[in-house]
PQR file with spaces between the fields and no chain letter, atoms N, CA, C, O and H, PARSE charges and radii, in Angstrom:
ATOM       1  N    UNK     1      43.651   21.849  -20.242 -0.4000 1.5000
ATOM       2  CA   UNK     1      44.063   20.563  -19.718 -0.0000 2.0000
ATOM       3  C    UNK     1      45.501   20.298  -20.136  0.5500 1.7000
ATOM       4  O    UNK     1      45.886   20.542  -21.280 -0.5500 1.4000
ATOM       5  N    UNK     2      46.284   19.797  -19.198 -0.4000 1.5000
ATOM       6  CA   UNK     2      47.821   19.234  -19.413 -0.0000 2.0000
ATOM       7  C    UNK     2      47.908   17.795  -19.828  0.5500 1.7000
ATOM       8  O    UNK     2      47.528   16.980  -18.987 -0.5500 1.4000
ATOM       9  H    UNK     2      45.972   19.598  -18.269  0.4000 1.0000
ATOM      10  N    UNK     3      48.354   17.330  -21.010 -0.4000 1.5000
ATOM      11  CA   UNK     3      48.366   16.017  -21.382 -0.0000 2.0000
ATOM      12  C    UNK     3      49.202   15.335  -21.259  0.5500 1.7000
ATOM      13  O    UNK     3      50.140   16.066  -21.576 -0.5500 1.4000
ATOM      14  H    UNK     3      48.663   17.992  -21.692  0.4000 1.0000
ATOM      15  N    UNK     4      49.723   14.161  -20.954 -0.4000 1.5000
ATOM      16  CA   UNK     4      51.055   13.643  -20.821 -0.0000 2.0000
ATOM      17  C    UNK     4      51.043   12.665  -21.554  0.5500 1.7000
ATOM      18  O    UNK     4      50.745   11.558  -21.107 -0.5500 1.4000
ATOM      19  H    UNK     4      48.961   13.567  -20.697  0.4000 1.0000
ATOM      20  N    UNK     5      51.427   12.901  -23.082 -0.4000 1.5000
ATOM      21  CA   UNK     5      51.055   11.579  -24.221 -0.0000 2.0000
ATOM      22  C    UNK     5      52.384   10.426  -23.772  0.5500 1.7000
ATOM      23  O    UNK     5      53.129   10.767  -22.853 -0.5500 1.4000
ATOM      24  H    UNK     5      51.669   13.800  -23.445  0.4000 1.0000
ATOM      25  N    UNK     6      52.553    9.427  -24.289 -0.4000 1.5000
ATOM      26  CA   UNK     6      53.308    8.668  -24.146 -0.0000 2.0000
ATOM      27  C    UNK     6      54.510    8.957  -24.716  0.5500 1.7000
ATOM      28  O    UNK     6      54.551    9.688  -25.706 -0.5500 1.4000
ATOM      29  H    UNK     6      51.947    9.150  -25.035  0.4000 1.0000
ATOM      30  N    UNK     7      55.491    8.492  -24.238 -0.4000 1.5000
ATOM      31  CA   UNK     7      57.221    9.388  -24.313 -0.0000 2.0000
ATOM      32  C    UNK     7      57.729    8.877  -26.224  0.5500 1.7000
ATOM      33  O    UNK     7      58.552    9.536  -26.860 -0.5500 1.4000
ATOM      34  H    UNK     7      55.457    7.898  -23.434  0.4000 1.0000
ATOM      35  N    UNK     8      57.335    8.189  -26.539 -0.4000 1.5000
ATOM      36  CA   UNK     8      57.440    8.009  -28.031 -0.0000 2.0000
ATOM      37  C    UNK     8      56.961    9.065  -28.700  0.5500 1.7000
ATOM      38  O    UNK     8      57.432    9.533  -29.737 -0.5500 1.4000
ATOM      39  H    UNK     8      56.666    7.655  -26.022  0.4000 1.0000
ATOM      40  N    UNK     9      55.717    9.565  -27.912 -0.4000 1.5000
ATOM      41  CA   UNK     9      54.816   10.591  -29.380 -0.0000 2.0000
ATOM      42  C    UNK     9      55.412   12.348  -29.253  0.5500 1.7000
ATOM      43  O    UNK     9      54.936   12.959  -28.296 -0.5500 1.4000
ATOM      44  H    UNK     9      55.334    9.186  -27.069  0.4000 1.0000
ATOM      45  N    UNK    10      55.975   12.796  -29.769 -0.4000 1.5000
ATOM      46  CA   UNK    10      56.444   13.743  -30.224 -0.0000 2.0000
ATOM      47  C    UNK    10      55.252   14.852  -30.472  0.5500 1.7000
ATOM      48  O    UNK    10      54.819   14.893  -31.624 -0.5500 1.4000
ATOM      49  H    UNK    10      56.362   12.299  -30.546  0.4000 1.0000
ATOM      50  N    UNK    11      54.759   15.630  -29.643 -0.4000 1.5000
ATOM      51  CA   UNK    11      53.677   16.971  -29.228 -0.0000 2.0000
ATOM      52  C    UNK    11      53.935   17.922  -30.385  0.5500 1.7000
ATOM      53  O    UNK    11      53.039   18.610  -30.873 -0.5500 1.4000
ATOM      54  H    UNK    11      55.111   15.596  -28.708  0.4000 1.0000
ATOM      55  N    UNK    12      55.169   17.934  -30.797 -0.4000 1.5000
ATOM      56  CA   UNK    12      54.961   18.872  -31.778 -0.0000 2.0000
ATOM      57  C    UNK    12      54.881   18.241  -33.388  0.5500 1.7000
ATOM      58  O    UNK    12      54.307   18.933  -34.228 -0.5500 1.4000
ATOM      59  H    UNK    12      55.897   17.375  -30.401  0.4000 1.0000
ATOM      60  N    UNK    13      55.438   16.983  -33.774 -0.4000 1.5000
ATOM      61  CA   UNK    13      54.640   16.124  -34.934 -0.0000 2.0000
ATOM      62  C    UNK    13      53.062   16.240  -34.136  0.5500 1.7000
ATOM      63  O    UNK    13      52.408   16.961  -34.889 -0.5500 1.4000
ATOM      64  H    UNK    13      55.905   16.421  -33.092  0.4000 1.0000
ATOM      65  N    UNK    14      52.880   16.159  -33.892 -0.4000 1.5000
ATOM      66  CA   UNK    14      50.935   15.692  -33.204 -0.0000 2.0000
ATOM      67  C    UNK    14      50.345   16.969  -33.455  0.5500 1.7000
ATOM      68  O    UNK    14      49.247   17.031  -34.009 -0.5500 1.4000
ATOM      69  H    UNK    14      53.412   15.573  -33.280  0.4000 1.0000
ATOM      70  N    UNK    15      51.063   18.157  -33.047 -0.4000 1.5000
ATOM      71  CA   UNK    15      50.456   19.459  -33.186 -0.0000 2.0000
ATOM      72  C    UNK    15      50.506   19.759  -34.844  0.5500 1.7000
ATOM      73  O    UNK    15      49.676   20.569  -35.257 -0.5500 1.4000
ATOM      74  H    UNK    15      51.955   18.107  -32.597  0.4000 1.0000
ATOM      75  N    UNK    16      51.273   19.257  -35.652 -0.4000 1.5000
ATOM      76  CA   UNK    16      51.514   19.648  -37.539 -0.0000 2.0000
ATOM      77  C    UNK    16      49.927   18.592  -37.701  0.5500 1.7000
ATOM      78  O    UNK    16      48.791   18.962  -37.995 -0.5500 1.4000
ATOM      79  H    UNK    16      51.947   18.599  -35.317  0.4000 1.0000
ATOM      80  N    UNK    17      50.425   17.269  -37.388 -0.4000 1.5000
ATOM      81  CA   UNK    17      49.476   16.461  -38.103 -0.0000 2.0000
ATOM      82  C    UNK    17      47.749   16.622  -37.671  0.5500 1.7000
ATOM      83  O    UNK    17      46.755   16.490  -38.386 -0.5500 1.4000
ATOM      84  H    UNK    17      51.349   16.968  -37.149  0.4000 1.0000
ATOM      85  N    UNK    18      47.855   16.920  -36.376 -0.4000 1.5000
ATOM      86  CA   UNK    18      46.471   18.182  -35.943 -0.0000 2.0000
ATOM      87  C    UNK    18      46.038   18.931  -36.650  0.5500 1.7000
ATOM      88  O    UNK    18      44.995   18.796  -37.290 -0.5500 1.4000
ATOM      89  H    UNK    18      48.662   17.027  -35.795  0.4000 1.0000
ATOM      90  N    UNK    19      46.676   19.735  -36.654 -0.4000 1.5000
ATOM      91  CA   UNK    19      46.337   21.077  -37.782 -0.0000 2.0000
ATOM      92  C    UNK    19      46.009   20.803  -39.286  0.5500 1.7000
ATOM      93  O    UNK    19      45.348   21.519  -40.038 -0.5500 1.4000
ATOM      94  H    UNK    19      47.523   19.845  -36.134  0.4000 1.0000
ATOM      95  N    UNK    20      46.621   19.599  -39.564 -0.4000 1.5000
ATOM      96  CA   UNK    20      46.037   19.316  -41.113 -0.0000 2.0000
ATOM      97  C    UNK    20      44.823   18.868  -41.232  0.5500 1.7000
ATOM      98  O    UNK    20      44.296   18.733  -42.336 -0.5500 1.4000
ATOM      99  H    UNK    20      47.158   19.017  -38.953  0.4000 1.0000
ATOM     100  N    UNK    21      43.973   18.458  -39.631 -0.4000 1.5000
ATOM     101  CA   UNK    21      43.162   17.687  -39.886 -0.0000 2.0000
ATOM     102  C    UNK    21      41.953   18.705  -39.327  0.5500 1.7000
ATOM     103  O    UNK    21      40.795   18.289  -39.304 -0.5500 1.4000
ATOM     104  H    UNK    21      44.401   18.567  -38.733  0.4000 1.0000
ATOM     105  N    UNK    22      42.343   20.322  -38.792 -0.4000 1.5000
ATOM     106  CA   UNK    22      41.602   21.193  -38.599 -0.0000 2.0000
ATOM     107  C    UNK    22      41.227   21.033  -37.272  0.5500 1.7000
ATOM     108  O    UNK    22      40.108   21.293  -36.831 -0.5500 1.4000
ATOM     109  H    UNK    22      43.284   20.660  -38.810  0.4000 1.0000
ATOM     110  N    UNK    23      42.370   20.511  -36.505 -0.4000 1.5000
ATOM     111  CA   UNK    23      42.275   20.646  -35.023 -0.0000 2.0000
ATOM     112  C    UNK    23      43.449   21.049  -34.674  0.5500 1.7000
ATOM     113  O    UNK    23      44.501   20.589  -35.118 -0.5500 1.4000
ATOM     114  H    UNK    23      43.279   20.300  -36.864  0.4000 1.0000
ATOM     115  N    UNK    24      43.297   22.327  -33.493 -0.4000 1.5000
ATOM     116  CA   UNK    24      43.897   23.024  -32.785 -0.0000 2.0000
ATOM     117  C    UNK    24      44.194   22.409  -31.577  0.5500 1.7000
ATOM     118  O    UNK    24      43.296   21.693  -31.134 -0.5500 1.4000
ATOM     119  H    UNK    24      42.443   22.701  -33.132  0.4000 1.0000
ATOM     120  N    UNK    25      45.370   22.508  -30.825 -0.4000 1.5000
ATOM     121  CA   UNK    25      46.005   22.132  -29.706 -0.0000 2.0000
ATOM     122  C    UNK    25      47.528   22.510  -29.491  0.5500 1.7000
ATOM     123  O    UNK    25      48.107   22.777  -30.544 -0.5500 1.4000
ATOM     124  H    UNK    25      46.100   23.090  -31.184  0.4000 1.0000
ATOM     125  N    UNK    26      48.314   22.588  -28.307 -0.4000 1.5000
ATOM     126  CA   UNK    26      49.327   23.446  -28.159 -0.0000 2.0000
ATOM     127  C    UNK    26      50.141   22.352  -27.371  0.5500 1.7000
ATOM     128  O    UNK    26      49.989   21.793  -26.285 -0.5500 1.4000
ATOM     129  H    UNK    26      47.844   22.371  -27.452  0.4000 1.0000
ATOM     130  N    UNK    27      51.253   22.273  -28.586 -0.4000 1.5000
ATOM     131  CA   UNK    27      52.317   21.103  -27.646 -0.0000 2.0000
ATOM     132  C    UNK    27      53.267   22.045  -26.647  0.5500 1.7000
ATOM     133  O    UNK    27      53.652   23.211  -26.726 -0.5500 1.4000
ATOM     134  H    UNK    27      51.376   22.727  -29.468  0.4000 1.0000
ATOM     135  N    UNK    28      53.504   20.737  -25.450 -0.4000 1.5000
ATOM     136  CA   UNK    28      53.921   21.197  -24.251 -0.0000 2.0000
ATOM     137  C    UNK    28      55.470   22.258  -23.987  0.5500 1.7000
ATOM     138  O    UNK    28      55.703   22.899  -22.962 -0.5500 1.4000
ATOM     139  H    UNK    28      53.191   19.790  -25.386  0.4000 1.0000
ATOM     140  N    UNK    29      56.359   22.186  -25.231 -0.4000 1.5000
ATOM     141  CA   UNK    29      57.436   22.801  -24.936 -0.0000 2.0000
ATOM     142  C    UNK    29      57.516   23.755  -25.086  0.5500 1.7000
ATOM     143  O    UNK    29      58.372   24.348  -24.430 -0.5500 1.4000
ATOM     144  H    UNK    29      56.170   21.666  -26.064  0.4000 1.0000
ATOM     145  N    UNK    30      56.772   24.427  -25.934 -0.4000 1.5000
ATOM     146  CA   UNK    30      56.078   25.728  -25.672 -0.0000 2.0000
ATOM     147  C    UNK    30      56.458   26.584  -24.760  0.5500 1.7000
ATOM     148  O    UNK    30      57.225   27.544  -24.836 -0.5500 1.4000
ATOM     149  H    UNK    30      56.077   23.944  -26.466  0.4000 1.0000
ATOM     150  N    UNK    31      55.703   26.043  -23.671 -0.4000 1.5000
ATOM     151  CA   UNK    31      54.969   26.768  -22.391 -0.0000 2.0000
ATOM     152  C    UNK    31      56.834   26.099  -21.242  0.5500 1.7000
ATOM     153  O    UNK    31      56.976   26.225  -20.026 -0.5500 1.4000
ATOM     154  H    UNK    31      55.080   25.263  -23.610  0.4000 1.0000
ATOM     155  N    UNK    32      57.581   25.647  -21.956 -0.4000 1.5000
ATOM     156  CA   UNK    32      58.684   25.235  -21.223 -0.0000 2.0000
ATOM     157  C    UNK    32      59.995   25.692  -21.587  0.5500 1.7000
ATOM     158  O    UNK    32      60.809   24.981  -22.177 -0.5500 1.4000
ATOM     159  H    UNK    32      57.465   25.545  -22.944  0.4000 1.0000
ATOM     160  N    UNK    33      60.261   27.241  -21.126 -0.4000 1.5000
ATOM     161  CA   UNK    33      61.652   27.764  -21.113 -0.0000 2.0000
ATOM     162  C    UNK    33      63.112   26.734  -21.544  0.5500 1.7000
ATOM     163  O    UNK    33      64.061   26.884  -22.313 -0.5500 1.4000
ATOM     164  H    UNK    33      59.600   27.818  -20.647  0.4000 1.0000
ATOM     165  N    UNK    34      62.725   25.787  -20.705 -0.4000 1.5000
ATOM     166  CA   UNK    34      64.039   24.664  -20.833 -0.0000 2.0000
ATOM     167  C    UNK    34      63.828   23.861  -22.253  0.5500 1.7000
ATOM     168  O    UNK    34      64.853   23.403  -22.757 -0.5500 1.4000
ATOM     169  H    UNK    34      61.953   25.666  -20.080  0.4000 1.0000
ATOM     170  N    UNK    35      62.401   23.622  -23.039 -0.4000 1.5000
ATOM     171  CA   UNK    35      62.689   22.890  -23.734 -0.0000 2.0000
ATOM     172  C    UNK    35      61.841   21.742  -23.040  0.5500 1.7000
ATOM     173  O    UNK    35      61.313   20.885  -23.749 -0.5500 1.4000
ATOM     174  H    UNK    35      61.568   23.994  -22.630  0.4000 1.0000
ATOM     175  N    UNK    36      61.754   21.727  -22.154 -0.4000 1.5000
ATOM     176  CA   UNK    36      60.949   20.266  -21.847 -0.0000 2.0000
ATOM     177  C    UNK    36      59.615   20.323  -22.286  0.5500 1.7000
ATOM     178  O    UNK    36      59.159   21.206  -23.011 -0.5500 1.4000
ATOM     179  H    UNK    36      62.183   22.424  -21.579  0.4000 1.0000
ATOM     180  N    UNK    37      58.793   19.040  -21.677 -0.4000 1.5000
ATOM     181  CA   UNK    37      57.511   18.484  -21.905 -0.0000 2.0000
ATOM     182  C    UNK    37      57.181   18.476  -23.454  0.5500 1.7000
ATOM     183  O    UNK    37      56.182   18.786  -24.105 -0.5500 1.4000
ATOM     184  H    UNK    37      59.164   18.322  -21.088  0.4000 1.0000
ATOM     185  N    UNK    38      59.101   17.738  -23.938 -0.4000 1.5000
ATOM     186  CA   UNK    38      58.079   17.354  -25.292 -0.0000 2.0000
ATOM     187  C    UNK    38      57.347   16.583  -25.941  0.5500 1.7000
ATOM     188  O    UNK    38      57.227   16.682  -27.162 -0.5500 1.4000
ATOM     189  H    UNK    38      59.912   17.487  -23.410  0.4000 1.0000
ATOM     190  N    UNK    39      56.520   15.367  -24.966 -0.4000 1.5000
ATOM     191  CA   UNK    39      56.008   14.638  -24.778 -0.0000 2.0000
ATOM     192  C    UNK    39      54.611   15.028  -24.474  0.5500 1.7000
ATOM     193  O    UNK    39      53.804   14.210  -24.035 -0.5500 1.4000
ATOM     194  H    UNK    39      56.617   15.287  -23.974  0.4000 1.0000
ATOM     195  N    UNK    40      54.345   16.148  -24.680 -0.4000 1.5000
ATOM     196  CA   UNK    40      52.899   16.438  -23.214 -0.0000 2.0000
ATOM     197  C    UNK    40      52.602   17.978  -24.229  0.5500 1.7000
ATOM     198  O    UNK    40      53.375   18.770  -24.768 -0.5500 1.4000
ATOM     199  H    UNK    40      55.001   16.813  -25.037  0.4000 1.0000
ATOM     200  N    UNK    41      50.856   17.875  -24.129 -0.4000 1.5000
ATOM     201  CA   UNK    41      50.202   18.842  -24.469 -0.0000 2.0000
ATOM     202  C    UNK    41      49.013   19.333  -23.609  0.5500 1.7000
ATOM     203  O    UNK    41      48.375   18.714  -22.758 -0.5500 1.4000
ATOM     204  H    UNK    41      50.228   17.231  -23.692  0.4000 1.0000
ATOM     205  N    UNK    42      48.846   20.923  -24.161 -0.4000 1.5000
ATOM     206  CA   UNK    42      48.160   21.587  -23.548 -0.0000 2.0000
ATOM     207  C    UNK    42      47.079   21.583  -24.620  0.5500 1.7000
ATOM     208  O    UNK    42      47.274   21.823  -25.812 -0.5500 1.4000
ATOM     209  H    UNK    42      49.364   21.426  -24.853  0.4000 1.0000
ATOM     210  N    UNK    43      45.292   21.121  -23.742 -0.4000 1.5000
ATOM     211  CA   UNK    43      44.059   21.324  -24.646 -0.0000 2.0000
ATOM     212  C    UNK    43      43.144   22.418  -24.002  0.5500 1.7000
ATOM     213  O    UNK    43      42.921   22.414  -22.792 -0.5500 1.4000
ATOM     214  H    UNK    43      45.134   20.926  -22.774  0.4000 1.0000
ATOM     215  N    UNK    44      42.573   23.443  -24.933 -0.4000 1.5000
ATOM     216  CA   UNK    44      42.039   24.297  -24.126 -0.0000 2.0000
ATOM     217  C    UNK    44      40.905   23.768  -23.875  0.5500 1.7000
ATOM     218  O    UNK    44      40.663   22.831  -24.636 -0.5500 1.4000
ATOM     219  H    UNK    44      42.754   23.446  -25.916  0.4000 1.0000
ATOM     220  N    UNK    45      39.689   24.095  -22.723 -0.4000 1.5000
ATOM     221  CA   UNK    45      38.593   23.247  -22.582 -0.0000 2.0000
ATOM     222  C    UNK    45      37.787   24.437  -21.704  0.5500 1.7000
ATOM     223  O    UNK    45      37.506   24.515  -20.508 -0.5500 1.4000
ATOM     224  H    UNK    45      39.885   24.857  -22.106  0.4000 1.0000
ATOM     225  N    UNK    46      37.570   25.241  -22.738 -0.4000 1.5000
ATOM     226  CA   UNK    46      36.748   26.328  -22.095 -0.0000 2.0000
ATOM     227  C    UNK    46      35.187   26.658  -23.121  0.5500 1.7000
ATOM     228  O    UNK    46      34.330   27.532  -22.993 -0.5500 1.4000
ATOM     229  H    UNK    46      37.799   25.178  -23.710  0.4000 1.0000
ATOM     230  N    UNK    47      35.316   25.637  -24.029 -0.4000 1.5000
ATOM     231  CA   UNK    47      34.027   25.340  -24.975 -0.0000 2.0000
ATOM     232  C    UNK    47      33.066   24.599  -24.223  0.5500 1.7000
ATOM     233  O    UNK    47      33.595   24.026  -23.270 -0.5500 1.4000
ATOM     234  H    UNK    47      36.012   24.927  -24.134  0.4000 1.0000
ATOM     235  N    UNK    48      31.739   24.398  -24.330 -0.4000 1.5000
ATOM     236  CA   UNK    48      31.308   23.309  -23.615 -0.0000 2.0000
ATOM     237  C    UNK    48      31.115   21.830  -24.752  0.5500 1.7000
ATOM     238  O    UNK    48      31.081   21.716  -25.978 -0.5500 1.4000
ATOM     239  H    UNK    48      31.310   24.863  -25.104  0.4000 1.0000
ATOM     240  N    UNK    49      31.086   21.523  -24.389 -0.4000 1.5000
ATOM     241  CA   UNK    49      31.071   19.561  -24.939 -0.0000 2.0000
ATOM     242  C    UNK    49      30.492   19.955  -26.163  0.5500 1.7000
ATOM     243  O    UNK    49      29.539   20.667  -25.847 -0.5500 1.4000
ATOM     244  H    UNK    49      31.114   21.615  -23.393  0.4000 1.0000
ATOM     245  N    UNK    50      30.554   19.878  -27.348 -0.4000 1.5000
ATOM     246  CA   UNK    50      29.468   19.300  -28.310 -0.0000 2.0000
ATOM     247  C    UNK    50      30.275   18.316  -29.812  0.5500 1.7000
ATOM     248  O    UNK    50      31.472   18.142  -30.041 -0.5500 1.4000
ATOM     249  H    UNK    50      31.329   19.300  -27.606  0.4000 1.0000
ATOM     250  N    UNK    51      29.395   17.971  -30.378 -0.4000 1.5000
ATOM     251  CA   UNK    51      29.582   16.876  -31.741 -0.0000 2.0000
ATOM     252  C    UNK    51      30.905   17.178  -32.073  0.5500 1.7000
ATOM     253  O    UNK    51      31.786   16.404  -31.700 -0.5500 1.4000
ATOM     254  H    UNK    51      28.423   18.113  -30.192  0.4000 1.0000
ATOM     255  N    UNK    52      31.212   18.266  -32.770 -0.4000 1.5000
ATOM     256  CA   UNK    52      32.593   18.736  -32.785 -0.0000 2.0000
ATOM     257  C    UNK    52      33.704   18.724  -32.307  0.5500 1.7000
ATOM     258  O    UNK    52      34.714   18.358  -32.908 -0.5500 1.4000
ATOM     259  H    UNK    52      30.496   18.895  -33.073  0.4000 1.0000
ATOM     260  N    UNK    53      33.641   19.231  -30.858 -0.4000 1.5000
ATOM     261  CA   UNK    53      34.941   18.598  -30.099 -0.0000 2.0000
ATOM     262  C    UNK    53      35.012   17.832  -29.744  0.5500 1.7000
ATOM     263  O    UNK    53      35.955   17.712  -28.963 -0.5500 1.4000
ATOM     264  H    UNK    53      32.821   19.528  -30.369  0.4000 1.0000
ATOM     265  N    UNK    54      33.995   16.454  -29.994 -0.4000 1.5000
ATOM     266  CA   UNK    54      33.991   14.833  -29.615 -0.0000 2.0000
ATOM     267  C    UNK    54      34.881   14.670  -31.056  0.5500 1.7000
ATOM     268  O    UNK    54      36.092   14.484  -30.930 -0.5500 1.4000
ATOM     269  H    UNK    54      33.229   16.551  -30.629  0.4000 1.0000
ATOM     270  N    UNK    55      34.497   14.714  -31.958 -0.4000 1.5000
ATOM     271  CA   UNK    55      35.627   14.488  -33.174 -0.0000 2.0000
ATOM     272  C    UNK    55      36.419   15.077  -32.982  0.5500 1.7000
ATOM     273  O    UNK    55      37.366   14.323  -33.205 -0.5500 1.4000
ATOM     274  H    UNK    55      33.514   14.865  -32.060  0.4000 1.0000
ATOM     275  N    UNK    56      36.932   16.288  -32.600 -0.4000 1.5000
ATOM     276  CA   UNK    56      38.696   16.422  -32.395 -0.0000 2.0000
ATOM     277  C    UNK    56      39.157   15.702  -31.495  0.5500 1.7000
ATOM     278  O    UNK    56      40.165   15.001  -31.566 -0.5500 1.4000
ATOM     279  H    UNK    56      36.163   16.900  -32.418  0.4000 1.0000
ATOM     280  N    UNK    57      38.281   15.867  -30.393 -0.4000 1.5000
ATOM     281  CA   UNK    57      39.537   14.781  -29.247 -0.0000 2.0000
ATOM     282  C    UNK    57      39.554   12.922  -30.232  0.5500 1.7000
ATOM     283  O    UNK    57      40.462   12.147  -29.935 -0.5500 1.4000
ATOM     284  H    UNK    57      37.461   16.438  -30.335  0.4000 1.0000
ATOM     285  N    UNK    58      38.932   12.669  -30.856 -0.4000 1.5000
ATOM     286  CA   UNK    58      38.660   11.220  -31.408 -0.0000 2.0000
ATOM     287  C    UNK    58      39.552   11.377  -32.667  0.5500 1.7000
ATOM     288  O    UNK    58      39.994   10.305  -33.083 -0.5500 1.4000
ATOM     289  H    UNK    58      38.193   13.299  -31.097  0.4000 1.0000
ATOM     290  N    UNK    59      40.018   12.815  -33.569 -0.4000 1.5000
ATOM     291  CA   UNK    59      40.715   12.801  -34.167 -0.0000 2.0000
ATOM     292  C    UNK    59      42.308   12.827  -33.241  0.5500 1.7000
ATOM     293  O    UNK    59      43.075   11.877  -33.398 -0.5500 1.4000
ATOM     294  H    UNK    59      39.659   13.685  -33.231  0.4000 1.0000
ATOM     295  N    UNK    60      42.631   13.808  -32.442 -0.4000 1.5000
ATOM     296  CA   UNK    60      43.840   13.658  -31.693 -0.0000 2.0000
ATOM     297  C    UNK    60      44.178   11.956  -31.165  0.5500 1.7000
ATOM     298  O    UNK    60      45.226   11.364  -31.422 -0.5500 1.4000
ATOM     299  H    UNK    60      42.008   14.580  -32.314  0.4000 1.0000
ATOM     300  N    UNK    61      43.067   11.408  -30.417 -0.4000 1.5000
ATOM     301  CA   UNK    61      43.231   10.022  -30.243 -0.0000 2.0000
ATOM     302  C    UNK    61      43.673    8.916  -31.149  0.5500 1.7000
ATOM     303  O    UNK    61      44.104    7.891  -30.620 -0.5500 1.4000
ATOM     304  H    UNK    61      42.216   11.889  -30.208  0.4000 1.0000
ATOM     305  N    UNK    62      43.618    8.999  -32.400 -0.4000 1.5000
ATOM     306  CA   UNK    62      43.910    8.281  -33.545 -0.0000 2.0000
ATOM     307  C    UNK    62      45.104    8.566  -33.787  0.5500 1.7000
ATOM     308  O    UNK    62      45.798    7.619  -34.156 -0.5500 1.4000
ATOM     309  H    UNK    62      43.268    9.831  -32.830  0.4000 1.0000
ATOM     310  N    UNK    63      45.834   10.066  -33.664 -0.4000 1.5000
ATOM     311  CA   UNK    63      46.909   10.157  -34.239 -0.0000 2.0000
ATOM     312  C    UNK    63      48.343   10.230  -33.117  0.5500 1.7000
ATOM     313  O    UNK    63      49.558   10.329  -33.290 -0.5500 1.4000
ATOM     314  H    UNK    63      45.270   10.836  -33.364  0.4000 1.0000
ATOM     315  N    UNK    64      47.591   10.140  -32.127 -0.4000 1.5000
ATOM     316  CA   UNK    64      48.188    9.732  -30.966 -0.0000 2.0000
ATOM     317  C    UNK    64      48.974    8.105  -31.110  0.5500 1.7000
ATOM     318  O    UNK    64      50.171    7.818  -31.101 -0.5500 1.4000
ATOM     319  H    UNK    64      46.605   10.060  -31.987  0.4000 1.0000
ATOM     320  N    UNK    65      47.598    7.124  -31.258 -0.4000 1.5000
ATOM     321  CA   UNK    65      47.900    5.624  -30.867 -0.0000 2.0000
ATOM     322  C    UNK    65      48.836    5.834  -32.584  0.5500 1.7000
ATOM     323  O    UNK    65      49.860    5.164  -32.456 -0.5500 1.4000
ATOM     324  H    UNK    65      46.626    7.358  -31.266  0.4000 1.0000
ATOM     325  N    UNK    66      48.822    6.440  -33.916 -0.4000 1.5000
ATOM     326  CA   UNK    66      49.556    6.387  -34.700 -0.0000 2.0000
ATOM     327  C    UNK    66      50.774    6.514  -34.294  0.5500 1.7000
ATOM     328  O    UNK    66      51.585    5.594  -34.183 -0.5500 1.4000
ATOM     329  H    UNK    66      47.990    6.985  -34.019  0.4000 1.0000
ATOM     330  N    UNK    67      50.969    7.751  -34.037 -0.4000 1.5000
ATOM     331  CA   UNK    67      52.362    8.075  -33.554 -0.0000 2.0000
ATOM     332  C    UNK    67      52.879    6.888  -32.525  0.5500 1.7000
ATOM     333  O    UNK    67      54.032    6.539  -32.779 -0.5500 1.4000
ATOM     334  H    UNK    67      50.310    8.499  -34.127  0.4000 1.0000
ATOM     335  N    UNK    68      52.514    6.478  -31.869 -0.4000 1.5000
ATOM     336  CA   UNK    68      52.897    5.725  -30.652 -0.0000 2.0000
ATOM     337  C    UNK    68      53.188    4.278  -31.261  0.5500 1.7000
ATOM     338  O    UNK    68      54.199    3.643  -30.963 -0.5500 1.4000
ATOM     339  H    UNK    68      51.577    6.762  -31.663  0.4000 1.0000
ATOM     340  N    UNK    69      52.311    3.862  -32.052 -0.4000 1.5000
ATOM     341  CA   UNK    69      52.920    2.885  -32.777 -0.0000 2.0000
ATOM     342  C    UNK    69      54.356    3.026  -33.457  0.5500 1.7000
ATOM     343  O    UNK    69      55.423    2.427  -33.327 -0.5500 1.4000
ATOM     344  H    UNK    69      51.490    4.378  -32.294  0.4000 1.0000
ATOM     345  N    UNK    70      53.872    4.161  -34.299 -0.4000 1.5000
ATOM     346  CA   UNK    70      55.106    3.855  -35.142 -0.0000 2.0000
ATOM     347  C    UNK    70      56.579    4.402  -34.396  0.5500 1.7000
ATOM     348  O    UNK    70      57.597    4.603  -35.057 -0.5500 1.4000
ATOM     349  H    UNK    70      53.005    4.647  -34.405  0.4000 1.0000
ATOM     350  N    UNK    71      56.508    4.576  -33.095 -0.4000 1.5000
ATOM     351  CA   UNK    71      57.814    4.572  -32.177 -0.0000 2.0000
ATOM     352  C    UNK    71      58.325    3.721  -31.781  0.5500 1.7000
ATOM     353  O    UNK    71      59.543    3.559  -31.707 -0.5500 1.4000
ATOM     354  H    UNK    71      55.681    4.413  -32.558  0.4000 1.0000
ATOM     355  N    UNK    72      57.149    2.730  -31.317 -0.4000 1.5000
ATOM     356  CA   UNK    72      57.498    1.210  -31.131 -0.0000 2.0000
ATOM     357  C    UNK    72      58.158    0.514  -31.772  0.5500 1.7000
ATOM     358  O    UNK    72      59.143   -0.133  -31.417 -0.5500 1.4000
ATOM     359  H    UNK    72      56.160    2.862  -31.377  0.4000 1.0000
ATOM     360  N    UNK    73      57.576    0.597  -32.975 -0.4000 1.5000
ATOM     361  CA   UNK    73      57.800   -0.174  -34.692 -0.0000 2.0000
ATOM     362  C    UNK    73      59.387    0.293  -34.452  0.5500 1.7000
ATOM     363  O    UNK    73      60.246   -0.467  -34.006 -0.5500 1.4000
ATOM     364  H    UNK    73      56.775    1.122  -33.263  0.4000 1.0000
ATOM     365  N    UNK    74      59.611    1.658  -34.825 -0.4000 1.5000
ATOM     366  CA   UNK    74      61.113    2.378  -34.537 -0.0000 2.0000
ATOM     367  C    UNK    74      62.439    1.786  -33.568  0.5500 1.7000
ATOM     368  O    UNK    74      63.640    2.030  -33.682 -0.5500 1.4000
ATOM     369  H    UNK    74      58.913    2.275  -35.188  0.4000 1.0000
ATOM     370  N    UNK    75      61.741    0.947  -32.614 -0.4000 1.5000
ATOM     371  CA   UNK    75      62.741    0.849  -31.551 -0.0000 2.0000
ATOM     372  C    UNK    75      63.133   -0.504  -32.153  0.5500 1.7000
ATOM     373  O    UNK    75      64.035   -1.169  -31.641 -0.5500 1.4000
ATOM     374  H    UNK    75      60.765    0.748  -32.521  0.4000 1.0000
């Protein structure tokens, strides 16, 4: 899945603070020669649904609306 987080949250802070929390995900600039989509991530979704990846996406979601706050706060 292609994500398009909100232009404050920074995909690759989201991808460090992910990983500390033992979730995997791949920020968008990556996959972008130029440098773009650094706003936007890639989630793989080839697991099927269970308990587990309801807490990572609910962990990514938390540190999402974090980040996004504290950009706001920033401006």
């Amino acid at each position: 899945l292609w994500v398009e987080l909100p232009a404050a949250v920074d995909a690759r802070r989201l991808f460090r603070l992910a990983a500390e929390q033992g979730v995997s995900l791949a920020p968008g600039v990556i996959f972008s020669p130029s440098g773009r989509h650094d706003h936007h991530l890639r989630v793989s979704c080839g697991y099927p649904w269970s308990a587990r990846i309801e807490g990572a996406v609910r962990t990514v979601g938390a540190l999402v609306h974090r980040l996004a706050d504290e950009g706001r706060a920033a401006r």
